[in-house]
VODOPA-145672 format. One line per field, with one value per atom (N, C-alpha, C): residue number from 1; z negated, x, y negated. Coordinates in Angstrom, 1 decimal. Each point is the difference from the previous one (the first is absolute). Layout:
// residues N
num = [NUM:...]
up = [Z:...]
east = [X:...]
north = [Y:...]
***
This chain:
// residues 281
num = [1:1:1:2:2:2:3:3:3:4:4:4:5:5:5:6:6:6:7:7:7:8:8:8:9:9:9:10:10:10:11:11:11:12:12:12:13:13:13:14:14:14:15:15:15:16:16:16:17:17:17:18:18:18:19:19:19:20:20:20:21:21:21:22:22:22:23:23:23:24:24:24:25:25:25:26:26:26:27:27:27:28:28:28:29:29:29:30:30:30:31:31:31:32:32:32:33:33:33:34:34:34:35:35:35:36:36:36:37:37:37:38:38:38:39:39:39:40:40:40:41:41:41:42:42:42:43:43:43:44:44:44:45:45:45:46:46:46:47:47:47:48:48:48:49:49:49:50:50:50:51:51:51:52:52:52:53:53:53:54:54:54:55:55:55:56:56:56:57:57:57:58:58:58:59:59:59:60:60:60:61:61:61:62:62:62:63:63:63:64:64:64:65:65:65:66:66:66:67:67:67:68:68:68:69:69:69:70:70:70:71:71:71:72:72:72:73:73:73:74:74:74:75:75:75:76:76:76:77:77:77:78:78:78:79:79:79:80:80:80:81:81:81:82:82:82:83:83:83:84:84:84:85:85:85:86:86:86:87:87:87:88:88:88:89:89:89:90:90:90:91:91:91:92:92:92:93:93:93:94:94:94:95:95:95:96:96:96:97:97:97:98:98:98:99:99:99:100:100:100:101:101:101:102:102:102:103:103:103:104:104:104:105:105:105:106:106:106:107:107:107:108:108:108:109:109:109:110:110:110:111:111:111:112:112:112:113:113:113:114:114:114:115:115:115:116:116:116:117:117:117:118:118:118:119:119:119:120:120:120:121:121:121:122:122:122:123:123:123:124:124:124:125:125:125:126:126:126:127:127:127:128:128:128:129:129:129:130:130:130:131:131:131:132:132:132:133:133:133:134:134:134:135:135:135:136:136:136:137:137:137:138:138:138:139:139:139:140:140:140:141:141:141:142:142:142:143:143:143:144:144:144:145:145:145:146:146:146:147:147:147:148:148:148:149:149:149:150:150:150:151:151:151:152:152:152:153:153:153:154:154:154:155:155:155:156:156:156:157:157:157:158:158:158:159:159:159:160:160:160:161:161:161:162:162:162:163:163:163:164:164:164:165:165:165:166:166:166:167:167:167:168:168:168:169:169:169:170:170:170:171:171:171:172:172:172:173:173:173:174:174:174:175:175:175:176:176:176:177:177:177:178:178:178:179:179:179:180:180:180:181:181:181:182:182:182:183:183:183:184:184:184:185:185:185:186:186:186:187:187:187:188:188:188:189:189:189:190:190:190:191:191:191:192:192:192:193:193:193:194:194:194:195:195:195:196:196:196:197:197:197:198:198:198:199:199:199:200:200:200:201:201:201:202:202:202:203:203:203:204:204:204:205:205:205:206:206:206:207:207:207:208:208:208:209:209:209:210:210:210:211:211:211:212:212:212:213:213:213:214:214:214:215:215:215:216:216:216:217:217:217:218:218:218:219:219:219:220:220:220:221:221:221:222:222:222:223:223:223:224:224:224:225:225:225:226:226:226:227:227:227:228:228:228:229:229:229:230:230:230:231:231:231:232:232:232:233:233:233:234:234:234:235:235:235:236:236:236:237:237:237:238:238:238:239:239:239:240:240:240:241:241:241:242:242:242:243:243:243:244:244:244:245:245:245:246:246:246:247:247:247:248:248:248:249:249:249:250:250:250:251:251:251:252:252:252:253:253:253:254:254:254:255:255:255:256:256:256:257:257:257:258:258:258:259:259:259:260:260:260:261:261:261:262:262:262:263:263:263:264:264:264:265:265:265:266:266:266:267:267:267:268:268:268:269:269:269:270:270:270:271:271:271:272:272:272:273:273:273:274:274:274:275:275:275:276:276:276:277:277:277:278:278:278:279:279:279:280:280:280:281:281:281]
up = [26.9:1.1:0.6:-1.0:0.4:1.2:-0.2:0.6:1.3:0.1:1.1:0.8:-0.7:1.5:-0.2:-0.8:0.8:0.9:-0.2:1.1:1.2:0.3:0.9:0.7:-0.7:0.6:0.2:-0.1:0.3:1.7:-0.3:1.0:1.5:-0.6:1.0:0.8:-1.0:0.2:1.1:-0.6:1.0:1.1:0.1:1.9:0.5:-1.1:1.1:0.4:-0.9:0.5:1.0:0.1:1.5:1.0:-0.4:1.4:0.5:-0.8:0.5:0.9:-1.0:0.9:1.3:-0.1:1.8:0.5:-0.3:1.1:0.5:-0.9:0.5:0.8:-0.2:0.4:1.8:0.2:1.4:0.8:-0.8:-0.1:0.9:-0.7:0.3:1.1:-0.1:1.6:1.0:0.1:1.0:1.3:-0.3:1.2:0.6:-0.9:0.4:0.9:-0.1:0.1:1.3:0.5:1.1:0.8:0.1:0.5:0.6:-0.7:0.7:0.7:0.1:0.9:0.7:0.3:1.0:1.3:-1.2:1.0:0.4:-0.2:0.8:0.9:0.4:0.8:1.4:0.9:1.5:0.4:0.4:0.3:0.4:1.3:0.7:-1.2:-0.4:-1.1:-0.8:-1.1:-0.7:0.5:1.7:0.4:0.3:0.2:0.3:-1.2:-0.9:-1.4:-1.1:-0.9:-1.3:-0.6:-0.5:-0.3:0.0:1.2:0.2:-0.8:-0.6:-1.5:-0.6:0.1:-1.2:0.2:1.0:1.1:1.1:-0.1:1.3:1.3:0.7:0.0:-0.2:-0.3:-1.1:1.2:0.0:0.8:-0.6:0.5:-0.7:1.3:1.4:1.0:-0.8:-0.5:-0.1:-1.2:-0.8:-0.9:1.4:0.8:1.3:0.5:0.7:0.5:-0.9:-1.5:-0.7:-0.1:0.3:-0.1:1.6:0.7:1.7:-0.1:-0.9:0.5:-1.2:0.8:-0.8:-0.7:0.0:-0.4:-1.7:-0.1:-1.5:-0.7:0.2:-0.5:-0.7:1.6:-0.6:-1.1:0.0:-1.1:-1.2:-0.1:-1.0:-1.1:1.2:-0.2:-0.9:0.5:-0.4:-1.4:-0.3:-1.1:-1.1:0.3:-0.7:-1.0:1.4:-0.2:-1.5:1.0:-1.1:-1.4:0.1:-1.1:-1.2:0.6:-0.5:-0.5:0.5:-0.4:-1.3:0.6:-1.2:-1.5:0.4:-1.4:-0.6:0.9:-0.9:-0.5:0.9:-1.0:-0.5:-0.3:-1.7:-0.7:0.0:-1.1:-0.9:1.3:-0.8:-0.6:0.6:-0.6:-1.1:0.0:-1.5:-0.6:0.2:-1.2:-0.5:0.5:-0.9:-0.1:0.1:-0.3:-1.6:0.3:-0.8:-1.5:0.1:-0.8:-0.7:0.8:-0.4:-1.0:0.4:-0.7:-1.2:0.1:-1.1:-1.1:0.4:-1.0:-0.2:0.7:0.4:-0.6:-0.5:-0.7:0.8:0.3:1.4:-0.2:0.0:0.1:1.2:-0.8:0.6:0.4:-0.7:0.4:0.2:-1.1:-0.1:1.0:0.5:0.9:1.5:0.4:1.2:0.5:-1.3:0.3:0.2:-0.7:0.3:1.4:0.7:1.1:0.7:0.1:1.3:-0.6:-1.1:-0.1:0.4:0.4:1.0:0.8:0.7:1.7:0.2:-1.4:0.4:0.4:-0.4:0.0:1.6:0.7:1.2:0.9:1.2:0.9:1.1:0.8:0.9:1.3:0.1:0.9:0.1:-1.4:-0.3:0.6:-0.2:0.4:1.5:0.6:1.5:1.1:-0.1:0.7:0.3:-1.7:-0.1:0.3:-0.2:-0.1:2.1:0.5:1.1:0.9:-0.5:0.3:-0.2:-1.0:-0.7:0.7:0.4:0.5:1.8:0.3:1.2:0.4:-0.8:-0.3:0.4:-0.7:-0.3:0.8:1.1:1.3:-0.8:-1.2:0.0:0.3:1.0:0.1:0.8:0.3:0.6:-0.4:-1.5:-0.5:-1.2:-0.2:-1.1:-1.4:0.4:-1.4:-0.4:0.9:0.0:-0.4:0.1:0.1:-1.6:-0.6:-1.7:-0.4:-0.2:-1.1:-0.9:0.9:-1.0:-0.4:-0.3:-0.4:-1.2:-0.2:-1.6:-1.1:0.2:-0.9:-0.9:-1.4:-0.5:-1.4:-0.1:-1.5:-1.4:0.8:-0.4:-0.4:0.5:0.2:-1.0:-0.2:-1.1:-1.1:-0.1:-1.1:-0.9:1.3:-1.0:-0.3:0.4:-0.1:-1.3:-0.2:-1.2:-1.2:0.1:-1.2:0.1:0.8:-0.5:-0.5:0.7:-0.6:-1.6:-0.3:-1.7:-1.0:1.0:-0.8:-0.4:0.5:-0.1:-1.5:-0.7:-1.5:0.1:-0.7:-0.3:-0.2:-0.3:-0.9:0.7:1.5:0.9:0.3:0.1:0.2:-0.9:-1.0:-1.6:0.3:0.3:-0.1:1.3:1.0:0.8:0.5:-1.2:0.1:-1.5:-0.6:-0.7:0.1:1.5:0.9:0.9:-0.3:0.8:1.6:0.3:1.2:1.1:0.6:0.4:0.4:0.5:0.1:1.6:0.4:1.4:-0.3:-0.6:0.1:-1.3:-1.1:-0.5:1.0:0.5:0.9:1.2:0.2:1.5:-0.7:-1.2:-0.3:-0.8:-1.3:-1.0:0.3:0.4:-0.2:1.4:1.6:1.0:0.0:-0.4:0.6:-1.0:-1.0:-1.1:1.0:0.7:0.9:1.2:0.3:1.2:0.2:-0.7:0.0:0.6:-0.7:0.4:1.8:-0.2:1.3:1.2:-0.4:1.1:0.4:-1.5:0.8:0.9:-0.7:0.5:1.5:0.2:1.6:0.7:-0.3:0.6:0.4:-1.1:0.6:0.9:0.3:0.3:1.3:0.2:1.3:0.7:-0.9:0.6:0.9:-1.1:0.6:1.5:-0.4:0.9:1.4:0.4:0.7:0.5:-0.6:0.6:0.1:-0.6:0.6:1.5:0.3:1.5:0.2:-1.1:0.2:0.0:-0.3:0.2:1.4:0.0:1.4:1.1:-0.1:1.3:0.3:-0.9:0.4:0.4:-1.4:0.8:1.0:0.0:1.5:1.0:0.8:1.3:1.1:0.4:0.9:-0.4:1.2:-0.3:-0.8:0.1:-0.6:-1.1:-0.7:-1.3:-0.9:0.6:-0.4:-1.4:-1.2:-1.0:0.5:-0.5:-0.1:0.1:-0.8:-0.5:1.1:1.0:0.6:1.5:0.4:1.0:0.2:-0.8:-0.2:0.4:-1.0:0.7:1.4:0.2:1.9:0.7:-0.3:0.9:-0.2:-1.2:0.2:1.1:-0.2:1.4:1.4:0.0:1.4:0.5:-1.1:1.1:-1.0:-1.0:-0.2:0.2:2.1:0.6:0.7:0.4:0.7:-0.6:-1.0:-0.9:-0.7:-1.0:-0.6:-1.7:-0.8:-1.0:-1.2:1.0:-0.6:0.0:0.5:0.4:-1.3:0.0:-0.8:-1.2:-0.5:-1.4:-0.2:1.1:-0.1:-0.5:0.7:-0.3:-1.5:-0.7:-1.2:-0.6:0.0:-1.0:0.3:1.1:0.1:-0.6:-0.4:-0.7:-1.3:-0.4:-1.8:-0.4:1.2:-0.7:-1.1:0.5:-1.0:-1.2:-0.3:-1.0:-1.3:0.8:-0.6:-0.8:1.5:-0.3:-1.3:-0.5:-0.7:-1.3:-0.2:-1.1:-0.5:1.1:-0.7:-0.6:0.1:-0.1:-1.5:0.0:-1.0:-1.4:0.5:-0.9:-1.6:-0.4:-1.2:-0.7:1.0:-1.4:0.2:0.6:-0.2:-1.3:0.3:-1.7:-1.0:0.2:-1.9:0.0:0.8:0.4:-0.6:0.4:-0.1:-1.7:-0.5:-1.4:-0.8:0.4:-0.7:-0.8:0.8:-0.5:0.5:-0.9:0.3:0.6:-1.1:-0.4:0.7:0.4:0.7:-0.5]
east = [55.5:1.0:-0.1:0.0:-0.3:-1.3:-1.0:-1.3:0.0:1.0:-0.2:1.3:1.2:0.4:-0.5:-1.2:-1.1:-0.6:-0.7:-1.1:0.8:1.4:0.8:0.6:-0.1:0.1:-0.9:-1.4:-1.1:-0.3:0.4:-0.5:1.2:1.0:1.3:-0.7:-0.9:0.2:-1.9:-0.6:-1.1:0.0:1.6:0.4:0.4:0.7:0.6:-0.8:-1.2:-1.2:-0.6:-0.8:-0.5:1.0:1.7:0.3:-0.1:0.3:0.1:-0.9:-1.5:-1.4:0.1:0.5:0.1:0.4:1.3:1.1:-0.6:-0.8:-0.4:-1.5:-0.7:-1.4:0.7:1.0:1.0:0.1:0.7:0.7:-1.5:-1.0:-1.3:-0.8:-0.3:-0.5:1.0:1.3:1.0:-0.6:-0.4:-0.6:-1.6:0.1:-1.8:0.1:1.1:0.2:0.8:0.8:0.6:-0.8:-1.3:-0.7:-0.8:-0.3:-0.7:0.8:1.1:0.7:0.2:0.0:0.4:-1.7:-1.1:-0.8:-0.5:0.8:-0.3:1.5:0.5:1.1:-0.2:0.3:-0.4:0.8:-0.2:0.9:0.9:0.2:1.2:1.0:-0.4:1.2:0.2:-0.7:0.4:1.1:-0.6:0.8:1.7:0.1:1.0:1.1:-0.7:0.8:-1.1:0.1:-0.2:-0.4:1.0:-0.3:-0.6:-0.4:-0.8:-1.0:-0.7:-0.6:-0.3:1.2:0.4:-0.3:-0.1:0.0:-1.7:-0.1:-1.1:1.2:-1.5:-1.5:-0.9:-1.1:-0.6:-1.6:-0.6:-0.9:-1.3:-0.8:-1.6:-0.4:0.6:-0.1:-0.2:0.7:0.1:-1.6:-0.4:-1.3:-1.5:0.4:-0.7:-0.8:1.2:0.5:-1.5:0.4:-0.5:-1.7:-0.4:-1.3:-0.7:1.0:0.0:-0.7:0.1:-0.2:-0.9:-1.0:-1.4:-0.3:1.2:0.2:0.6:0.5:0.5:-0.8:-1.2:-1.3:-0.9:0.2:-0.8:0.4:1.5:0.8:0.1:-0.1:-0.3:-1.6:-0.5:-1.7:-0.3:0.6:0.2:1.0:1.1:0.0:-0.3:-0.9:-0.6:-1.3:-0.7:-1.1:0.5:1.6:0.4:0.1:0.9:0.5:-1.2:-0.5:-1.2:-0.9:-0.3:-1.0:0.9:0.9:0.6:0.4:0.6:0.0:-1.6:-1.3:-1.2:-0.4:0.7:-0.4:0.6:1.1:0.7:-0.1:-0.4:-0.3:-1.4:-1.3:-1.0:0.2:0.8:0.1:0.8:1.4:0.4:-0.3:-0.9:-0.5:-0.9:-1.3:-0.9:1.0:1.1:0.7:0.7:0.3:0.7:-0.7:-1.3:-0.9:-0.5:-0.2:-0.3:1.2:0.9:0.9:0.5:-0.6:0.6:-1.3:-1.1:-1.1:-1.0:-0.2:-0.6:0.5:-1.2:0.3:-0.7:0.7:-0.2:1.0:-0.7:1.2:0.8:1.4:0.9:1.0:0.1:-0.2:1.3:1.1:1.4:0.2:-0.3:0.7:-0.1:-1.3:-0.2:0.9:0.2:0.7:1.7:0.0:1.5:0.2:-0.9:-0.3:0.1:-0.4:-0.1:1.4:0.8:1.2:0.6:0.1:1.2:-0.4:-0.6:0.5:0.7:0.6:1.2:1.0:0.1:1.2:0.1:-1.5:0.3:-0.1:1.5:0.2:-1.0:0.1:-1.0:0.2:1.1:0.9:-0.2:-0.6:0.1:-1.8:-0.6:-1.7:-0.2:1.2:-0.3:-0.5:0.2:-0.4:-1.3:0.2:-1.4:-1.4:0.5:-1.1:0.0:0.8:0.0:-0.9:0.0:-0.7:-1.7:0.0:-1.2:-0.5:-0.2:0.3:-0.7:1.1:-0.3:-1.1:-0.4:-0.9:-1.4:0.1:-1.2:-0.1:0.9:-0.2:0.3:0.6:0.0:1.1:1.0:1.3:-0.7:0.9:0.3:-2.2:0.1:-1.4:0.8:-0.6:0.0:0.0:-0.7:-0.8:2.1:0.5:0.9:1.2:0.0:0.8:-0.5:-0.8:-0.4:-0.4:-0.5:-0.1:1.0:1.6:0.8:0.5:-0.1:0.5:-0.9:-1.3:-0.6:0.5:0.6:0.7:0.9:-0.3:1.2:-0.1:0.8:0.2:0.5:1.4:0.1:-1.0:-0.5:-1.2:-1.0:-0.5:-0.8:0.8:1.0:1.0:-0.2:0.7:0.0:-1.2:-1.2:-1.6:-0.3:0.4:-0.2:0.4:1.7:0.3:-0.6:-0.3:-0.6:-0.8:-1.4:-1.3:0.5:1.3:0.1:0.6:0.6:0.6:-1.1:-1.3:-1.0:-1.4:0.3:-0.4:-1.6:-0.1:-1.3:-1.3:0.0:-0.9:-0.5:0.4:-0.3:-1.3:-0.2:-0.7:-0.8:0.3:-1.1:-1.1:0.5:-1.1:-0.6:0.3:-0.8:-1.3:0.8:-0.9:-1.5:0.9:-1.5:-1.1:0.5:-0.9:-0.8:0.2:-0.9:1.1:1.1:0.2:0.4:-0.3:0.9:1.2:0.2:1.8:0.3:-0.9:0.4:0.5:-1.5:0.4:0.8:0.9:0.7:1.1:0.4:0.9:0.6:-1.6:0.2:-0.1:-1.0:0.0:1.5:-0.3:0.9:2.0:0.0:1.6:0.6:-0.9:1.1:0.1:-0.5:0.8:0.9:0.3:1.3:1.1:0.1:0.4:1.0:-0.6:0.2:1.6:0.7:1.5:0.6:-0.3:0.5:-0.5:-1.3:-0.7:0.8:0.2:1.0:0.8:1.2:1.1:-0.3:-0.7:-0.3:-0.8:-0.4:-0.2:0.9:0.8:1.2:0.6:0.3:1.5:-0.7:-1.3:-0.5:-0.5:-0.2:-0.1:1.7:1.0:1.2:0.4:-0.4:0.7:-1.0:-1.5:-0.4:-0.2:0.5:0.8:1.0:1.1:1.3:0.1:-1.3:0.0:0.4:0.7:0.9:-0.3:0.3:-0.1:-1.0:-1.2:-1.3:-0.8:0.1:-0.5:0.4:1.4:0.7:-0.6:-0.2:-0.2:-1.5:-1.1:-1.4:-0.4:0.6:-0.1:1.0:-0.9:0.7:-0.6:-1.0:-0.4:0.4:0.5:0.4:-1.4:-1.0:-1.0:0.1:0.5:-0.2:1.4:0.9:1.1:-0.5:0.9:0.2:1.0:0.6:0.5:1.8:0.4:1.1:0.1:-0.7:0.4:-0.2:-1.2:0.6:1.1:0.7:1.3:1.0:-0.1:0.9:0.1:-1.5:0.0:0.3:0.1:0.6:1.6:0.5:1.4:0.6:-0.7:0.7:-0.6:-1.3:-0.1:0.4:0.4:0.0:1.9:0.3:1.3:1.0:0.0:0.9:0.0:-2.2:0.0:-0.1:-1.2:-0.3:1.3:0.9:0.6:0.3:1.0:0.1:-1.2:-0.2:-0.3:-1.6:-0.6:-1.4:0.0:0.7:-0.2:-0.4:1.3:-0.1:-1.1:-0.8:-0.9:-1.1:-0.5:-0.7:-0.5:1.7:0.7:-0.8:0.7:-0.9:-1.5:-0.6:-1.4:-0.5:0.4:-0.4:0.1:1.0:-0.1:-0.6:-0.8:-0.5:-1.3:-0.6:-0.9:-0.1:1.3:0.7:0.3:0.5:0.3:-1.0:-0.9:-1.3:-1.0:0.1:-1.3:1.2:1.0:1.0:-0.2:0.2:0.0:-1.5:-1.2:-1.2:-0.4:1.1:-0.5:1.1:1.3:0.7:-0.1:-0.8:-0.3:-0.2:-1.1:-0.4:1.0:0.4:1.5:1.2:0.0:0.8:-0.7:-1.5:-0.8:0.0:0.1:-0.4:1.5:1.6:1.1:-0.1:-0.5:-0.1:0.2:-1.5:-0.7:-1.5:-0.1:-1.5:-1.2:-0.3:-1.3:-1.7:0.7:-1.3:0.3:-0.8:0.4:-1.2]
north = [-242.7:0.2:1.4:0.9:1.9:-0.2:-0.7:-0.3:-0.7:-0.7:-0.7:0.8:0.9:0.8:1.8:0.0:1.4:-0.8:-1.1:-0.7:-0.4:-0.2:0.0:1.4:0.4:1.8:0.6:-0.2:0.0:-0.3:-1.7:-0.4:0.5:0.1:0.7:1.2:1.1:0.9:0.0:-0.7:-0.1:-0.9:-0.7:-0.5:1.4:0.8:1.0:1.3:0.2:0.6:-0.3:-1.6:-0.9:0.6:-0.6:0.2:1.7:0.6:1.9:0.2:-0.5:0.5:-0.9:-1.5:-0.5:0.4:0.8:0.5:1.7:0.3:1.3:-0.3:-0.8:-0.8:-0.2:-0.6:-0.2:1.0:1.4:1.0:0.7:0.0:0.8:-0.7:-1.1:-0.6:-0.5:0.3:-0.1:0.9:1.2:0.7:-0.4:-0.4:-0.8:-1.4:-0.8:-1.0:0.4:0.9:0.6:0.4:0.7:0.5:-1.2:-0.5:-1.6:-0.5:-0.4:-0.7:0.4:1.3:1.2:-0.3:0.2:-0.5:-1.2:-0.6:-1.6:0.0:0.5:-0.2:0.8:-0.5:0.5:0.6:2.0:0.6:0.2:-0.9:0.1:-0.5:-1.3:-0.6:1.4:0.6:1.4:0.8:0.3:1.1:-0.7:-1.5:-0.5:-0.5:0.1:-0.2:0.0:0.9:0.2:-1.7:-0.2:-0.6:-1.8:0.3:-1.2:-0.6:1.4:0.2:-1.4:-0.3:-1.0:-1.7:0.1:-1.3:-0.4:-1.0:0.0:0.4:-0.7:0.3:1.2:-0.6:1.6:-0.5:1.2:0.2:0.6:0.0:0.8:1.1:0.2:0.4:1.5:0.3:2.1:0.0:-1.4:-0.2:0.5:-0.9:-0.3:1.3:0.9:1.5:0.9:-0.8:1.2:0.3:-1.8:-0.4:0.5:-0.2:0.2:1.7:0.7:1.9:0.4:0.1:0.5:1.0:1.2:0.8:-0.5:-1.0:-0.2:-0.2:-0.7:-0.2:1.0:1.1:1.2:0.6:-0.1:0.4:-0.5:-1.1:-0.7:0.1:0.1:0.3:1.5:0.8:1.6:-0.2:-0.9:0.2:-0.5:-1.4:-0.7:1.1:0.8:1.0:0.8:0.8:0.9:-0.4:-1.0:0.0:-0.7:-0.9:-0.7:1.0:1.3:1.1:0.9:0.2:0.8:-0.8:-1.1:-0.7:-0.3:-0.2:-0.2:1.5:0.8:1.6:0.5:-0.6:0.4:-0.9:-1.1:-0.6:0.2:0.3:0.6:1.6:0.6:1.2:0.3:-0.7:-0.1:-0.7:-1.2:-0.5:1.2:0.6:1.1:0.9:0.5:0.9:0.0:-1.3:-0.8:-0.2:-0.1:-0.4:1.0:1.2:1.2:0.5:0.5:0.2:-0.5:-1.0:-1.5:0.1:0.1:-0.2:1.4:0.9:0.8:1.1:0.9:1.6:0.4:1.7:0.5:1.5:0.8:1.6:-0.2:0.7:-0.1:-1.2:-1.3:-1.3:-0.4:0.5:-0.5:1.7:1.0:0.9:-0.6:-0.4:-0.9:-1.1:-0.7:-1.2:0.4:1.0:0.4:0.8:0.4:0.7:-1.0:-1.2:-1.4:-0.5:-0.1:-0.7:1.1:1.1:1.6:-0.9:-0.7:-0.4:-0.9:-0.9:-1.0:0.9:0.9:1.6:0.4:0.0:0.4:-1.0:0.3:-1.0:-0.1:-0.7:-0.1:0.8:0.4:0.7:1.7:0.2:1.6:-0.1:-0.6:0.3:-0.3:-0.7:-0.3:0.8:0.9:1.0:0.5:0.6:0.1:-1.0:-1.2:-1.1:-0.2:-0.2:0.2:0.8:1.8:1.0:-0.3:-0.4:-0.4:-1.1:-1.2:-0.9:0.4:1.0:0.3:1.1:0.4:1.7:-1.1:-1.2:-0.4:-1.4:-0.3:-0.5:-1.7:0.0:-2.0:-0.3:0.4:-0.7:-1.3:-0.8:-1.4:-0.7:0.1:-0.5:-0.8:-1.0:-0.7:0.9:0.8:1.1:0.6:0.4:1.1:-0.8:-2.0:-0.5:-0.8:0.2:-0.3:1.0:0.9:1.0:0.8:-0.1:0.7:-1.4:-1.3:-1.1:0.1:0.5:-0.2:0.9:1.0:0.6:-0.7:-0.1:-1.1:0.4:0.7:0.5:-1.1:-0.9:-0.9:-1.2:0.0:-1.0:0.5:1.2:0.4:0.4:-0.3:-0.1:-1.1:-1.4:-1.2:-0.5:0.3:-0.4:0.9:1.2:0.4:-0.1:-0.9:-0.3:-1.7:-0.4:-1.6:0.1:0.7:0.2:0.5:1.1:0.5:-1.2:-1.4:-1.2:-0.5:-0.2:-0.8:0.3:-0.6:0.6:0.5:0.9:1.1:-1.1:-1.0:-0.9:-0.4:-0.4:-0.5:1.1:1.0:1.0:0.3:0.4:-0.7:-0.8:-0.6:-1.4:-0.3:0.3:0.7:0.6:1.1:1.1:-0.4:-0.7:-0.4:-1.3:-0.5:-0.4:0.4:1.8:0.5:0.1:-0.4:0.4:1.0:0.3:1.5:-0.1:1.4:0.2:-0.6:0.1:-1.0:-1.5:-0.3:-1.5:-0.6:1.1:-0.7:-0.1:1.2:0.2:-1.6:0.1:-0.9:-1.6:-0.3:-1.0:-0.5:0.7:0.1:-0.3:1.7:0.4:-0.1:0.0:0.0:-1.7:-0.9:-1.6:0.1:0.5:-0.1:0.8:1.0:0.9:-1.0:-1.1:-0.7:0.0:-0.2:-0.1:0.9:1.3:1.1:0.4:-0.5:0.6:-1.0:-1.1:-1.1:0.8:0.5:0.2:1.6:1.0:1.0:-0.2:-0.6:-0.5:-0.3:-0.8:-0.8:1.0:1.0:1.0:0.8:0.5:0.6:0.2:-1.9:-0.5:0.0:-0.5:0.0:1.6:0.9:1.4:0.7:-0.4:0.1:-0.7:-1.2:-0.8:0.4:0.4:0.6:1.2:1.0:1.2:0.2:1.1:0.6:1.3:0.4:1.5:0.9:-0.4:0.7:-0.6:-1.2:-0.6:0.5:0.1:0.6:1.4:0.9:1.3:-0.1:-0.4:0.1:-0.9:-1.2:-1.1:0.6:0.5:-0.1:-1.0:-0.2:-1.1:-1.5:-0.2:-1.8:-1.0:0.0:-0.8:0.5:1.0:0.7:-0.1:-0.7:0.0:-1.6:0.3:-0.9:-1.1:-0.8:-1.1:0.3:1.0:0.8:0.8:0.6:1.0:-0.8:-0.8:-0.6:-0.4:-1.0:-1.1:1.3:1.1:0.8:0.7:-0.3:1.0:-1.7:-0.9:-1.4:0.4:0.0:0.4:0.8:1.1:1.3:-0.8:-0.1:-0.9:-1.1:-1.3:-1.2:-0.6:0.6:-0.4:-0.5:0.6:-0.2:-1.8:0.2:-1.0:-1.2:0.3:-1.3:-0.1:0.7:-0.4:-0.3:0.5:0.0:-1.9:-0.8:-0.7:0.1:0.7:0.6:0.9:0.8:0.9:-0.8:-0.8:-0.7:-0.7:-0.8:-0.6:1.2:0.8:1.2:0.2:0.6:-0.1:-0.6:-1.9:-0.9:-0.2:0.3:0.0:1.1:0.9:1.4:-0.1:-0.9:-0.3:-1.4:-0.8:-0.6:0.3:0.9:0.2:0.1:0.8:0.5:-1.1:-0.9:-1.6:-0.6:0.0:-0.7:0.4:1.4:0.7:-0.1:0.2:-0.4:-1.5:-0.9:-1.3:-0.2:0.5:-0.1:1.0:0.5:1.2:-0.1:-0.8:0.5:-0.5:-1.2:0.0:0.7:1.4:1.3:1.0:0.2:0.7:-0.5:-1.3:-0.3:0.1:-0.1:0.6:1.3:0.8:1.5:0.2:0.1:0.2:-0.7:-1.1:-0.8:1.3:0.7:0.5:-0.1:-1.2:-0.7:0.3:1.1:0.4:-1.0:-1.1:-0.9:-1.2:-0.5:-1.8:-0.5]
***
C-alpha cells in the first residue's frame, strides 16, 4: 500500500515537472513565434492594428522583398565565409592545443595554459581599440582577414578540448605507442574522433556567436559588400523601416536565424553526449 502511494506521488510529481518545463518551453518560444507572424503579415494591416498578428491573412510578400535585394545575399555569403572560417579555425587549433596540453611534456606547460585561460578574464571591449589600430596600421579593414582573425581566439575552447583530451584514458596512448605510432597519428587517428562530441558542440556555439557577432563587424566593415548578416539587417532598419515596414524587418530576423536552426537540428545529438559527459561512443 506505502508502494503504490510513493509510485503515485511519483507519478503526481513527474506530471507537474512535464507540465513546468511545457509552460516554460511556451514561455521561451512565445517571442519566436511573434516574430514570425509579425513577418507574414502585410504592413499596412501591422500599422493599422497590432494585433492582427493573431488572425489571417498572412502573406510571404515581406519573404519575397527579401529575396528581391541582392544585397542580402552578399550578406549572407560574407557570413557564411566568416563564420564558417572561424569555427574551422578553432576547432583545428584547440583541438592541437588541446592535445598538447592534455598529453604533452613541454617547459612551462601548466604557466602557459594558465596564461590562455587570463583571457576568459578579458572582455572584448577593453582590447577594441587597440585591435582596431592594429587592424588599421596594416590596411585589412573591410577584408575578410580583419572580419576572422580576432574570432580564432578562444580560450574557452582550448579549455574544454583540454580537459576531454585529460577524460580520455592514458592506455589509449600506450598501445599506440607500442605500435610504433607517432604523436601525430595517435592524435589524428586515435584520440581526436573520441573528441567529436565536444568538437560538435564547440563548433555550434562557436558558429552561433560568430553569426550574431555586431560589434566587431560594424567597426571593421564599413563598405556595404563587406557588411555581415547582423550588421546589414541593422543598416535596413535605419534605411527602409519606415517604408518597407516593421514586417520586413521580422522577416529579415527569421531569415537570419535560420541557419542557426538548421546546424543545431543537424548537430544536436553530440551536444547531449558532450553535456552527458561521454567521452566514448
Amino acid at each position: 500500500m506505502s508502494s503504490f502511494g510513493l509510485s503515485k506521488k511519483n507519478t503526481l510529481g513527474d506530471r507537474l515537472i512535464i507540465g513546468s518545463v511545457i509552460v516554460l518551453a511556451l514561455v521561451m518560444i512565445a517571442p519566436v513565434i511573434w516574430v514570425i507572424g509579425l513577418s507574414l503579415k502585410d504592413n499596412s494591416e501591422l500599422m493599422a492594428n497590432m494585433n492582427s498578428v493573431f488572425h489571417g491573412p498572412y502573406t510571404l510578400v515581406n519573404y519575397l522583398h527579401i529575396f528581391g535585394s541582392s544585397s542580402v545575399f552578399r550578406w549572407v555569403l560574407n557570413s557564411v565565409i566568416v563564420s564558417g572560417s572561424v569555427t574551422i579555425g578553432i576547432l583545428v587549433l584547440t583541438s592541437l592545443a588541446g592535445y598538447g596540453f592534455a598529453r604533452l611534456n613541454f617547459p612551462f606547460r601548466n604557466t602557459i595554459f594558465i596564461i590562455v585561460l587570463l583571457g576568459l578574464a578579458i572582455p572584448e571591449q577593453a582590447v577594441l581599440i587597440a585591435r582596431h589600430q592594429i587592424f588599421s596600421e596594416i590596411g585589412l579593414h573591410n577584408t575578410y582577414y580583419a572580419l576572422i582573425l580576432p574570432g580564432l581566439s578562444a580560450p574557452f575552447g582550448v579549455f574544454l578540448m583540454t580537459q576531454f583530451f585529460r577524460a580520455i584514458p592514458k592506455e589509449y596512448d600506450e598501445a599506440a605507442l607500442l605500435d610504433n605510432a607517432s604523436r601525430f597519428k595517435i592524435f589524428w587517428k586515435v584520440l581526436l574522433p573520441l573528441t567529436l562530441p565536444a568538437q560538435a558542440t564547440l563548433g555550434i556555439f562557436t558558429f552561433l556567436i560568430s553569426w550574431n557577432d555586431y560589434f566587431w563587424p560594424l567597426i571593421t566593415a564599413t563598405r556595404k559588400e563587406m557588411y555581415t548578416l547582423t550588421v546589414g539587417i541593422a543598416s535596413s532598419q535605419t534605411n527602409f523601416a519606415q517604408s518597407e515596414g516593421l514586417g520586413f524587418l521580422m522577416a529579415q530576423a527569421v531569415f537570419a536565424s535560420a541557419p542557426i536552426l538548421i546546424v543545431y537540428l543537424f548537430f544536436q545529438k553530440y551536444i547531449v553526449t558532450a553535456v552527458s559527459g561521454s567521452a566514448e561512443k
